[in-house]
Every structure is written in structure tokens, then in C-alpha cells.
C-alpha positions as CSV (number, residue, x, y, z in Angstrom):
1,X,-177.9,-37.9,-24.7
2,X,-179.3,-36.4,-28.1
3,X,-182.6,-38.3,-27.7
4,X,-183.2,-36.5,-24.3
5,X,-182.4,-33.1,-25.9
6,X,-184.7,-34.2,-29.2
7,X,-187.4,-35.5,-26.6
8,X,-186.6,-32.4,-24.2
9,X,-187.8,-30.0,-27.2
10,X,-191.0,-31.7,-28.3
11,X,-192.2,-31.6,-24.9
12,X,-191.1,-28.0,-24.5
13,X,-193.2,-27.5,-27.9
14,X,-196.1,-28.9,-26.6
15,X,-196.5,-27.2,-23.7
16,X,-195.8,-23.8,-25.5
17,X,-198.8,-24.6,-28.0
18,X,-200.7,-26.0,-25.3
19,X,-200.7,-22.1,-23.5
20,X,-200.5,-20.5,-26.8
21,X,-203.9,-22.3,-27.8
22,X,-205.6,-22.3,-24.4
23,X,-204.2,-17.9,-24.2
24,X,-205.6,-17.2,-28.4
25,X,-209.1,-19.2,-27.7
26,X,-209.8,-17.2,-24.2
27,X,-208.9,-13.6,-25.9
28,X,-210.9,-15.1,-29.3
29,X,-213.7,-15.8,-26.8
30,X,-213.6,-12.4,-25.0
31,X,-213.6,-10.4,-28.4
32,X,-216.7,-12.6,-29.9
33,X,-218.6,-11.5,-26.8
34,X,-217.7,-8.1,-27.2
35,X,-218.7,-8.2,-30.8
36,X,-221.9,-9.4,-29.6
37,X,-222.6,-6.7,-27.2
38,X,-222.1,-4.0,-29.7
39,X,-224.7,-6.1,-32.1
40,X,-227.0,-6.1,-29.7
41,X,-226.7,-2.6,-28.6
42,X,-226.9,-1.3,-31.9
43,X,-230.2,-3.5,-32.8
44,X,-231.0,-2.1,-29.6
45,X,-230.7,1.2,-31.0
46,X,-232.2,0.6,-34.0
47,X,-235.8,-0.6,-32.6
48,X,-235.9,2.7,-30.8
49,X,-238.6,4.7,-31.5
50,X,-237.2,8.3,-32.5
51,X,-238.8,11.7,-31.1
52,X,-241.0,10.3,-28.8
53,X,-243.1,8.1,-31.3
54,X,-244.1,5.3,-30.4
55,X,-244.6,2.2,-32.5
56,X,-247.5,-0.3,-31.6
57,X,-246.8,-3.8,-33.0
58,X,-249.6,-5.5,-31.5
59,X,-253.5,-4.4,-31.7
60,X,-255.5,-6.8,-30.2
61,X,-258.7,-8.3,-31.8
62,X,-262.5,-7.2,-30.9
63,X,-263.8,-8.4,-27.1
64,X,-266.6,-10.3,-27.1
65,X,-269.5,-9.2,-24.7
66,X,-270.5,-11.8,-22.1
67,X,-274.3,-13.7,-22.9
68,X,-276.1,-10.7,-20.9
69,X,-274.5,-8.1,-23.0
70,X,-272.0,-6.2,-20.0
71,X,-268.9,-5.0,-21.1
72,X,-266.3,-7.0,-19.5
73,X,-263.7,-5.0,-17.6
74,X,-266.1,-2.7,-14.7
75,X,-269.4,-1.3,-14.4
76,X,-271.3,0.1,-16.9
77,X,-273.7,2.7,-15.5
78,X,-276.3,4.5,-17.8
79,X,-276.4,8.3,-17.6
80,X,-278.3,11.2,-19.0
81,X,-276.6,14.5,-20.0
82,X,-278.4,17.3,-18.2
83,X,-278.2,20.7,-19.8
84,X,-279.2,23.5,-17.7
């Protein structure tokens, strides 16, 4: 009789820490996300450009000319300025 109630309880303590570990790592996991929304948000927030500057990281290099000398990219068409 006392080795069902002793074996009764251990089982009840398992399945209490069972839930209680399965409940804590699903609320753990739902407050690291939203600890990694709000880091993102503020990097977000902190690679904005402020008063409508705007920040250019990348300049690309010179573009070569083709072998006949054009300018890649449309037409080039000659033109005189007339003054009148």
C-alpha cells in the first residue's frame, strides 16, 4: 500500500515538471522573440537616415567605354549650342 502511494507521487512529480518545463520553455521562447523584435526595430531605427539625408554606402567604380568609344547606357548624339 505505501509503495503505491510513494510510486503514486513520483509519477505525479513528473508529470507536474514535465508541464512546468514544457509551459517555462514555450513563455522563455515567446519572450526571446520578442526581445529580438525590439533589437531589430531599434537597429532598424538606428540606420535611419535623419531629416531626409540620405546616406550612400556604395559608389560604384569608373565604366569603361566599349572598343569604339560609345558610352554604354543610350545614344550619344553630338549637338551645337545655337545662340541667337
Amino acid at each position: 500500500m505505501i509503495l503505491k502511494i510513494i510510486i503514486f507521487f513520483i509519477a505525479l512529480g513528473w508529470i507536474f515538471s514535465s508541464l512546468l518545463r514544457y509551459f517555462l520553455n514555450s513563455k522563455l521562447k515567446k519572450f526571446a522573440d520578442q526581445v529580438q523584435a525590439a533589437q531589430r526595430e531599434e537597429a532598424r531605427k538606428k540606420n535611419k537616415p535623419r531629416d531626409g539625408n540620405v546616406n550612400v554606402d556604395f559608389v560604384p567604380g569608373e565604366q569603361k567605354k566599349g572598343s569604339s568609344g560609345n558610352i554604354s547606357g543610350g545614344d550619344y548624339i553630338d549637338y551645337e549650342e545655337v545662340k541667337d
